[in-house]
C-alpha positions as semicolon CSV with decimal commas, in nm:
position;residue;x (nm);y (nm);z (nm)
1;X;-1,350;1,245;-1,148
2;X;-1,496;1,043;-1,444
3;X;-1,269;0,879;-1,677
4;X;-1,196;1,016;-1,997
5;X;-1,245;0,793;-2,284
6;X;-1,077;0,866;-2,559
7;X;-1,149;0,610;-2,769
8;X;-1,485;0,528;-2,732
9;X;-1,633;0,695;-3,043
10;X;-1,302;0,521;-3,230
11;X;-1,451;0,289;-3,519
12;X;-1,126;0,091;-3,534
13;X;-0,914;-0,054;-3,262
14;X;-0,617;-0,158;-3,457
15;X;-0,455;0,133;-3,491
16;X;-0,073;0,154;-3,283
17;X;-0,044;0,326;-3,000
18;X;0,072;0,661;-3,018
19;X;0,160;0,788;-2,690
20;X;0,176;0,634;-2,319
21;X;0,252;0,697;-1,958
22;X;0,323;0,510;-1,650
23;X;0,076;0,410;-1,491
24;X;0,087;0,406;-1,079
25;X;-0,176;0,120;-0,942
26;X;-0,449;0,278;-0,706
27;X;-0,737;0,155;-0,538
28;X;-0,940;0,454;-0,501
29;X;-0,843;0,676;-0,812
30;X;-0,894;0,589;-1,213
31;X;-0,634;0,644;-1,429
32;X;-0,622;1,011;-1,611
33;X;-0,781;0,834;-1,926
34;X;-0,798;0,522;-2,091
35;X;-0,564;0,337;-2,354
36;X;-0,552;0,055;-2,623
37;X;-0,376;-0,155;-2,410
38;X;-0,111;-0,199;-2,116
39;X;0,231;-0,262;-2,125
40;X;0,376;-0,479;-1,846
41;X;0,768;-0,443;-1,795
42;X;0,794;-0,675;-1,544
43;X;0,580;-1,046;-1,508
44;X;0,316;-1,047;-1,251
45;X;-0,061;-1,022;-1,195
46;X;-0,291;-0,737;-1,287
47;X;-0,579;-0,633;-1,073
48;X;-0,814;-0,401;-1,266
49;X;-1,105;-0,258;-1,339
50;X;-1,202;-0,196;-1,722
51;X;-1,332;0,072;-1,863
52;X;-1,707;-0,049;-1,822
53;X;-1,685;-0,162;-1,447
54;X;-1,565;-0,487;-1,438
55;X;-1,320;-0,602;-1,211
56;X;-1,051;-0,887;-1,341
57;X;-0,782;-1,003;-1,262
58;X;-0,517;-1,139;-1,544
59;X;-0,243;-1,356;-1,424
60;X;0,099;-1,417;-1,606
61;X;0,084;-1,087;-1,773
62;X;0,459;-1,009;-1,956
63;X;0,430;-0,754;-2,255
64;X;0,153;-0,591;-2,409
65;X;-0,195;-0,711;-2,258
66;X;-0,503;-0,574;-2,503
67;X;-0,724;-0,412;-2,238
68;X;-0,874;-0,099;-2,203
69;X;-0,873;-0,037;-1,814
70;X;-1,009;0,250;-1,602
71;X;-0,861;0,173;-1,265
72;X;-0,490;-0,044;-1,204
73;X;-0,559;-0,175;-0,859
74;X;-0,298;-0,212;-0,582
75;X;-0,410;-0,482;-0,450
76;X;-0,357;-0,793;-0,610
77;X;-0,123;-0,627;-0,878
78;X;0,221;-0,806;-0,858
79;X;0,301;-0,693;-1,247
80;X;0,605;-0,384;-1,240
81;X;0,686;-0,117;-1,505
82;X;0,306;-0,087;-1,635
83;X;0,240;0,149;-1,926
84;X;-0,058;0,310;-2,046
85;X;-0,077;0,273;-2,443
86;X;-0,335;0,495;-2,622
């Protein structure tokens, strides 16, 4: 299933959030759609792939992290209580 980005046509970023959901990491399925950003409940690492392919990993995470992610992966994600801001 392709990921549905619902921001790509948006012209500005800074808007809020308006909604979220908790996000479950996976390393074979994309999230339902995209967001502005993540919220991390709980400190740890975050594996991921963003929205254009990439993998990273950010370290230290605690908060909200500006990244727009397709995948959260499993593997290599220590982080807890991850939210999905869009």
């Amino acid at each position: 299933m392709a990921l549905k980005d619902i921001f790509r046509m948006n012209i500005t970023n800074d808007a809020p959030a308006r909604n979220g959901y908790t996000a479950t990491p996976d390393d074979d399925n994309d999230l339902p759609h995209s967001g502005r950003a993540l919220w991390v409940g709980g400190e740890g690492t975050v594996a991921a792939v963003t929205v254009n392919g990439d993998s990273v990993t950010l370290a230290g995470c605690v908060g909200v992290v500006p990244v727009s992610v397709r995948r959260i992966l499993a593997t290599g994600t220590t982080a807890t209580d991850i939210v999905v801001l869009y």
